[in-house]
C-alpha positions as CSV (number, residue, x, y, z in Angstrom):
1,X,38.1,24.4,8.2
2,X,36.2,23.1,5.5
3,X,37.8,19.7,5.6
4,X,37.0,19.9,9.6
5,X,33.3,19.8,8.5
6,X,33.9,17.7,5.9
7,X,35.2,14.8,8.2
8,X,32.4,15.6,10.3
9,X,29.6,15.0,7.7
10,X,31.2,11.9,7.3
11,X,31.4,10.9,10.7
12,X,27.8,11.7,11.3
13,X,26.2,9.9,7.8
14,X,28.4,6.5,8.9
15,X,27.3,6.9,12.1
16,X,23.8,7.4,11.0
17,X,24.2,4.6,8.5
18,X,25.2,2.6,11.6
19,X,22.1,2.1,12.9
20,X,18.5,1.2,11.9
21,X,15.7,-0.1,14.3
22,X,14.4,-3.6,14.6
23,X,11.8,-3.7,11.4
24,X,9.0,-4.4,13.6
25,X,9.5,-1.0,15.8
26,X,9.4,0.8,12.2
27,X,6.1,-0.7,11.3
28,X,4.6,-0.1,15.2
29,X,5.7,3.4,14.7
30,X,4.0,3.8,11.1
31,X,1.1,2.0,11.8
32,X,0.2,4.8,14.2
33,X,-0.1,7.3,11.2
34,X,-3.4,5.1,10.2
35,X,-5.8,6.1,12.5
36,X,-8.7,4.4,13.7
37,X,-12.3,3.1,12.9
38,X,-14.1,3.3,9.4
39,X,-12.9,5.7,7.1
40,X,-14.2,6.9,3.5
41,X,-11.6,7.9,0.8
42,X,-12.3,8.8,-2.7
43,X,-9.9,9.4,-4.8
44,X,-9.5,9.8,-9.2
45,X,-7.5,7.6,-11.1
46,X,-6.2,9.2,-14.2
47,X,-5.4,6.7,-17.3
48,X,-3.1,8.2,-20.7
49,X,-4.5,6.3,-23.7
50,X,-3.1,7.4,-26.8
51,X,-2.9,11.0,-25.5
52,X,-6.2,11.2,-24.0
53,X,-6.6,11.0,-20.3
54,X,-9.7,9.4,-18.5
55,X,-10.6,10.1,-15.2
56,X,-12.5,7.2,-13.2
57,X,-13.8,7.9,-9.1
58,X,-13.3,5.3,-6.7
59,X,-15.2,5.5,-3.5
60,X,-13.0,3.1,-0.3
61,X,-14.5,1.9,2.6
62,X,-11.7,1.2,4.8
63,X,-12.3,-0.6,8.2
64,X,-8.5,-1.4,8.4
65,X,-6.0,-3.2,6.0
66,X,-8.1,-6.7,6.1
67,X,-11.4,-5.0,5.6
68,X,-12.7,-2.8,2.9
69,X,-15.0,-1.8,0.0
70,X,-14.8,-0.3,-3.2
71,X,-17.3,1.0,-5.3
72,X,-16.7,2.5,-8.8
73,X,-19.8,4.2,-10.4
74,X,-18.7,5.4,-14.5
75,X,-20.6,6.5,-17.1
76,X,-18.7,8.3,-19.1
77,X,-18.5,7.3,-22.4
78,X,-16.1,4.5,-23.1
79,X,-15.7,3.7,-19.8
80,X,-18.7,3.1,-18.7
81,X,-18.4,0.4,-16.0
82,X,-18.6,-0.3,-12.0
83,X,-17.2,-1.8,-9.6
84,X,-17.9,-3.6,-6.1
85,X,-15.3,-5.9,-4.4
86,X,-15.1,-6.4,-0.7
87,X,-12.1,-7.4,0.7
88,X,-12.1,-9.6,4.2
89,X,-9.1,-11.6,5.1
90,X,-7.0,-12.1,2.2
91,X,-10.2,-12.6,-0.4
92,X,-12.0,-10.5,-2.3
93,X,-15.7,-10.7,-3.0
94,X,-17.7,-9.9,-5.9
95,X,-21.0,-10.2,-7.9
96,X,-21.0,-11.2,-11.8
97,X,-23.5,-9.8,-14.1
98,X,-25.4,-13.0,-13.7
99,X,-25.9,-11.9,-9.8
100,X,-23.1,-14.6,-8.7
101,X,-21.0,-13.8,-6.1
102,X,-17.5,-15.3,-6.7
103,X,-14.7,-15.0,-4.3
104,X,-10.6,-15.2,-4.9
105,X,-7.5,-14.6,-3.2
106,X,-6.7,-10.3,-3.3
107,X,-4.5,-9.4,-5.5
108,X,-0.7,-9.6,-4.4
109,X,0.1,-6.4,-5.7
110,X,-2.6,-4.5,-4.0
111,X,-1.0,-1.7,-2.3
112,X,-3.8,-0.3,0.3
113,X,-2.9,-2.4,3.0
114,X,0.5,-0.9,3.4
115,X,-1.5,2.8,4.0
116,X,-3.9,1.2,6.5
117,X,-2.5,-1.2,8.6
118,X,-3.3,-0.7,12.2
119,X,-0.8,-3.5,13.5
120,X,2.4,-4.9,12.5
121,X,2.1,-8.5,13.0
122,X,-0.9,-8.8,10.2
123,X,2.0,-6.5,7.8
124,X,4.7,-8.1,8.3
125,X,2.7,-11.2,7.4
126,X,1.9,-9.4,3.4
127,X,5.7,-8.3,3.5
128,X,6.9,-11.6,3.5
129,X,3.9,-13.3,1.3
130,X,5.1,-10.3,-0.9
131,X,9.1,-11.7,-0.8
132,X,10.2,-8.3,0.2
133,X,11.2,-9.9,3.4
134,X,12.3,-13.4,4.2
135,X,10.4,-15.8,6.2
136,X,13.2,-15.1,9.2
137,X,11.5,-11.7,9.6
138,X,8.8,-13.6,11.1
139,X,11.0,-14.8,14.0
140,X,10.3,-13.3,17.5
141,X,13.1,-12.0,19.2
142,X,15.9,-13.9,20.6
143,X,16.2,-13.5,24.7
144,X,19.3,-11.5,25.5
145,X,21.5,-13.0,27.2
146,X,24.1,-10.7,28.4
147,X,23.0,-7.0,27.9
148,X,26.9,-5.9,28.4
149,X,27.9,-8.0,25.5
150,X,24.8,-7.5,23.3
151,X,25.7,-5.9,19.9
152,X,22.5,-5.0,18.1
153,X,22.9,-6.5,14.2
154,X,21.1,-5.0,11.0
155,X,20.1,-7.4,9.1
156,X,21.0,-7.7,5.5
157,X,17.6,-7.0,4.2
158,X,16.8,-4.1,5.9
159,X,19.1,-0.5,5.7
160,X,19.1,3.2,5.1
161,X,18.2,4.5,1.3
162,X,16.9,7.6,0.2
163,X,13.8,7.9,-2.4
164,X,12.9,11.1,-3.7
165,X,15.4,12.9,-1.5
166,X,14.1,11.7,1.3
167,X,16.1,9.1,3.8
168,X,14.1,5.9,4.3
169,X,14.4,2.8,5.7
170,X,14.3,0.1,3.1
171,X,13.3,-3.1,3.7
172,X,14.1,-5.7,1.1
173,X,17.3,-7.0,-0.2
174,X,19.1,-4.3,-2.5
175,X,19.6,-4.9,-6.4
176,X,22.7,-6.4,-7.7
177,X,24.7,-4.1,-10.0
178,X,23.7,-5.3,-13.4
179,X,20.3,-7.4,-11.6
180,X,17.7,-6.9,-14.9
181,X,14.9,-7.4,-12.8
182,X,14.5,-5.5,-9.4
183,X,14.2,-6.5,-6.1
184,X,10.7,-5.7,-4.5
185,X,10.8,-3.5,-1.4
186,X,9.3,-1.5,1.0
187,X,10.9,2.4,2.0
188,X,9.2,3.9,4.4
189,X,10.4,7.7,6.0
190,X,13.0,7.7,8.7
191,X,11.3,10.9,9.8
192,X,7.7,10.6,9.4
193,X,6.9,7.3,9.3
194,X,4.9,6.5,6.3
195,X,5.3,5.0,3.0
196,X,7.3,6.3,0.1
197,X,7.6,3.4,-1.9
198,X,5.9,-0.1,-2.7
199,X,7.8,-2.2,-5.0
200,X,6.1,-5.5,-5.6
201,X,7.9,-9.0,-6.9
202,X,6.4,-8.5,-10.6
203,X,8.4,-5.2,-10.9
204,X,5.1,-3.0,-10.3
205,X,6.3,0.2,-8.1
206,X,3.7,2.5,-6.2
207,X,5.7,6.2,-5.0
208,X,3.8,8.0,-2.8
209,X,3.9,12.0,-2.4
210,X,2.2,15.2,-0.7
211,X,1.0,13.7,2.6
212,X,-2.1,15.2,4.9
213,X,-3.5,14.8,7.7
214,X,-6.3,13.7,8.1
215,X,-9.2,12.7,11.3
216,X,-9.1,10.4,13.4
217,X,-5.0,10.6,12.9
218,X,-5.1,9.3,9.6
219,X,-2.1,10.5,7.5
220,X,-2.5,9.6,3.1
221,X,-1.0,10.6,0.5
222,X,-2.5,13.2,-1.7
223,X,-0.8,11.8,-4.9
224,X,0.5,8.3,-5.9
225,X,2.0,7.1,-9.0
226,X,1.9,3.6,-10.0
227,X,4.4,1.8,-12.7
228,X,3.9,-0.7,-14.4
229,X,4.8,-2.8,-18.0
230,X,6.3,0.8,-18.8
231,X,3.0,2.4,-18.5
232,X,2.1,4.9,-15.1
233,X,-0.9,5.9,-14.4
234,X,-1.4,8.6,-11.6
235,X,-4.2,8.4,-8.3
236,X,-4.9,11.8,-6.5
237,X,-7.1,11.5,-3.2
238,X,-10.0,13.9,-3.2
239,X,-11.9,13.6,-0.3
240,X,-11.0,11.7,3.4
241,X,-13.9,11.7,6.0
242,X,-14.9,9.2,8.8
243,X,-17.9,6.4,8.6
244,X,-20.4,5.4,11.1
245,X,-19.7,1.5,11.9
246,X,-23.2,0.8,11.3
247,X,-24.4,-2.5,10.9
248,X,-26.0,-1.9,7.7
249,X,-22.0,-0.4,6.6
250,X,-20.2,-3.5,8.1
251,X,-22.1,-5.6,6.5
252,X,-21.6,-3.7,3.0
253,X,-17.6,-4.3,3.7
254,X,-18.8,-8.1,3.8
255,X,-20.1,-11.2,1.5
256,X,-23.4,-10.1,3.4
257,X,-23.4,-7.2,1.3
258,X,-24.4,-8.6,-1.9
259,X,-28.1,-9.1,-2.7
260,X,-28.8,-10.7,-6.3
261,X,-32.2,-8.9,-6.3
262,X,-29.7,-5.8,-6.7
263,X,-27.8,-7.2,-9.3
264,X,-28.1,-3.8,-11.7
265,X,-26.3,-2.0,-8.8
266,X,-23.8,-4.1,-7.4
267,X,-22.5,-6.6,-10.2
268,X,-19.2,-5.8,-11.5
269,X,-17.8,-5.2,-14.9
270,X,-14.9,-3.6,-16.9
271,X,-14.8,-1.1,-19.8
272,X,-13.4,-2.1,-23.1
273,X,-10.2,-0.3,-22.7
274,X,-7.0,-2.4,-22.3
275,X,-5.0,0.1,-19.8
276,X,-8.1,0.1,-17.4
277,X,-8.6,-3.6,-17.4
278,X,-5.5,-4.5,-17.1
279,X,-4.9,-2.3,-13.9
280,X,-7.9,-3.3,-12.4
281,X,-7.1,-6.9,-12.6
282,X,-3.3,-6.3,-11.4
283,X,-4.4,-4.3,-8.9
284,X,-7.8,-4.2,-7.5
């Protein structure tokens, strides 16, 4: 009997190995955990330097994963410092303390995008930018020709893999035994649909834990860890609630939002502390 089950465990993990869906029906089916319309999300990051801990707020506008705001307000101590950067279309926006506002590409490692996507076309687009896919992912579909002698085929880069116990799909190419560096990838839950993991081409990896729901259908992650040059710093969400869309708000989550006459409030600037520099320019 208990090599009768034994056969049939196998049979049913090859035959679940067997098959994974078409990449961009995974990302249809997770971008519908993101909900819908403006949404607020604070959230503390908590930074280990030399066995203290600092705790800095952030405050996230979040229209969708081309359009948001963050806002950092600190004053504690050695870390007083804020933040205001306004992401729209791949750039991010920002005023120096000279009331300049300067523009440059967003970071390539910025992992919000992946929780807020609303559609997969404008994903898959990061994915690849992020070389977790190739540029073939991009591809549409070819016509089928004969539906009798179809065979579905997985491609190399994407397959099952499990992360944290869980069973994901992974997109990316696996890691060569013996590869020093890591091959960046996306896993996202075979069951629920969401994210687990974010690792990005400069070996930074983001795990994500304990989700929620949340209005308007939102679903985050109460806790994620992020690694990086053998440090890890930890992010636990605090508060989700919706926005108005007002115009006053859209503009805020635009260059129209910066006024130089409010330069005291809305320049941005970074404490003198190595760890939180360093992850803010990585990251944010």
């Amino acid at each position: 009997m208990p090599a009768f089950f034994l056969a049939l465990a196998i049979f049913v993990t090859s035959s679940v190995q067997a098959y994974v869906p078409d990449h961009r029906m995974i990302l249809d089916r997770t971008s519908a955990k993101h909900g819908w319309g403006v949404m607020l999300v604070e959230q503390d990051i908590l930074f280990t330097v030399d066995d203290k801990t600092y705790s800095v707020r952030e405050r996230w506008f979040i229209k969708d994963e081309k359009t948001m705001r963050l806002e950092v307000r600190s004053n504690k101590g050695p870390i007083g410092f804020q933040i205001n950067f306004v992401y729209n279309d791949g750039q991010r926006y920002f005023m120096d303390q000279e009331g300049v506002v300067k523009v440059s590409k967003a970071n390539p490692s910025r992992w919000e995008p992946y929780f807020h996507f609303r559609r997969n076309s404008d994903i898959l687009e990061r994915i690849v930018a992020a070389k977790i896919l190739p540029a073939d992912a991009l591809k549409p579909h070819e016509d089928i020709q004969n539906l009798d002698e179809y065979l579905p085929k997985t491609p190399e880069y994407l397959r099952l893999a499990r992360v944290g116990g869980r069973v994901t799909y992974a997109f990316g190419y696996p890691t060569a035994p013996g590869q020093a560096s890591k091959q960046p990838g996306l896993w996202i839950d075979q069951d629920e649909f969401v994210v687990r993991r974010i690792r990005f081409d400069d070996g930074s990896e983001v795990t994500a834990d304990k989700y929620s729901r949340h209005p308007r259908g939102l679903y985050l992650p109460s806790l994620l860890k992020v690694d990086f040059d053998n440090q890890q710093v930890q992010i636990e969400v605090r508060k989700v609630q919706t926005a108005s869309a007002t115009r006053s708000l859209l503009n805020a989550m635009s260059r129209k939002g910066f006024d130089k006459k409010q330069k005291d409030k809305q320049a941005s600037f970074l404490p003198d502390i190595d760890l939180i520099k360093e992850f803010y320019r990585k990251f944010r």
